[in-house]
C-alpha positions in Angstrom: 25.0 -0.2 -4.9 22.1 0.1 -2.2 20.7 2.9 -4.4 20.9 1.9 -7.7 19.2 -1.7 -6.9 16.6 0.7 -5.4 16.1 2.3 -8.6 16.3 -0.9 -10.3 13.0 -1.6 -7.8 11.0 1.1 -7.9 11.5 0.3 -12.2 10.1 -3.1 -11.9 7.4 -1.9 -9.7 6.3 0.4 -12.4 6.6 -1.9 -15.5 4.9 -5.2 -13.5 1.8 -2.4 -12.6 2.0 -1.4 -15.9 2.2 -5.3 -17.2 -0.4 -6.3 -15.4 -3.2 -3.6 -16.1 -2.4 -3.7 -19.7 -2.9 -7.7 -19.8 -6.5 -7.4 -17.5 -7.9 -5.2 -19.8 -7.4 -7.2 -22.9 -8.0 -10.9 -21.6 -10.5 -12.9 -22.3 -10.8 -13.9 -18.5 -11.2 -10.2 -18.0 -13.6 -9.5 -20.4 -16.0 -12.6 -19.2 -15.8 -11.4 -15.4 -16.7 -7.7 -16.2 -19.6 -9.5 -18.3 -20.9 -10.8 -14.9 -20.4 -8.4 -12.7 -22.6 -6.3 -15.1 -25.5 -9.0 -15.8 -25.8 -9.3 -11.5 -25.5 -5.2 -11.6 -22.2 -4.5 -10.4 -21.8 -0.6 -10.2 -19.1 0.6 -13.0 -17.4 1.9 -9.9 -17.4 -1.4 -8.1 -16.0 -3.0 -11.5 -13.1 -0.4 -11.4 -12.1 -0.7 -7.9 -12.1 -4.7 -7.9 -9.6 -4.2 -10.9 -7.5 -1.2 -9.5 -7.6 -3.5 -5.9 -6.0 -6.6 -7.3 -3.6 -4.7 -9.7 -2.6 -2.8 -6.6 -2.7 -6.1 -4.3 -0.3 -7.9 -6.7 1.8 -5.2 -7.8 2.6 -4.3 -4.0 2.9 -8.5 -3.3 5.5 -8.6 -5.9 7.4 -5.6 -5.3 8.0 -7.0 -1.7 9.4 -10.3 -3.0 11.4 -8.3 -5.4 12.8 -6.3 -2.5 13.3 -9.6 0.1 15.1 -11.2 -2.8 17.6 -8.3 -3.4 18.1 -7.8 0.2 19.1 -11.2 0.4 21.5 -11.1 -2.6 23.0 -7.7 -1.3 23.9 -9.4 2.5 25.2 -12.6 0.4 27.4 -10.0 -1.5 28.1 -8.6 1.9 29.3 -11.6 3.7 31.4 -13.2 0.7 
């Protein structure tokens, strides 16, 4: 059970990375900050990392909340 709710994990991780960077590339919020950051001359790399950082900040933030939740559920299962 531990190792297919791992699975089940490392799965979400992927697709909410995946979610996420697909979405920031093709909103209208994203599109109007990249337009700023290049009229105050942002570097493109500067642009890239910012977006690569926060994709990576909140992929990683919701993975771990993914995991507390399901370690949570697995000791409830445990204990019942």
């Amino acid at each position: 059970m531990d190792i297919f709710l791992g699975g089940v994990g490392i799965v979400t991780l992927g697709l909410g990375r995946w979610h996420y960077q697909y979405h920031a590339g093709f909103s209208d919020g994203a599109n109007r900050e990249i337009g700023v950051l290049k009229a105050i001359g942002a570097p493109r790399s500067s642009i890239l990392a910012q977006f690569f950082w926060e994709g990576l900040l909140l992929t990683g933030i919701s993975g771990l909340i993914g995991i507390l939740v399901s370690a949570a559920f697995m000791a409830c299962c445990r204990c019942c």
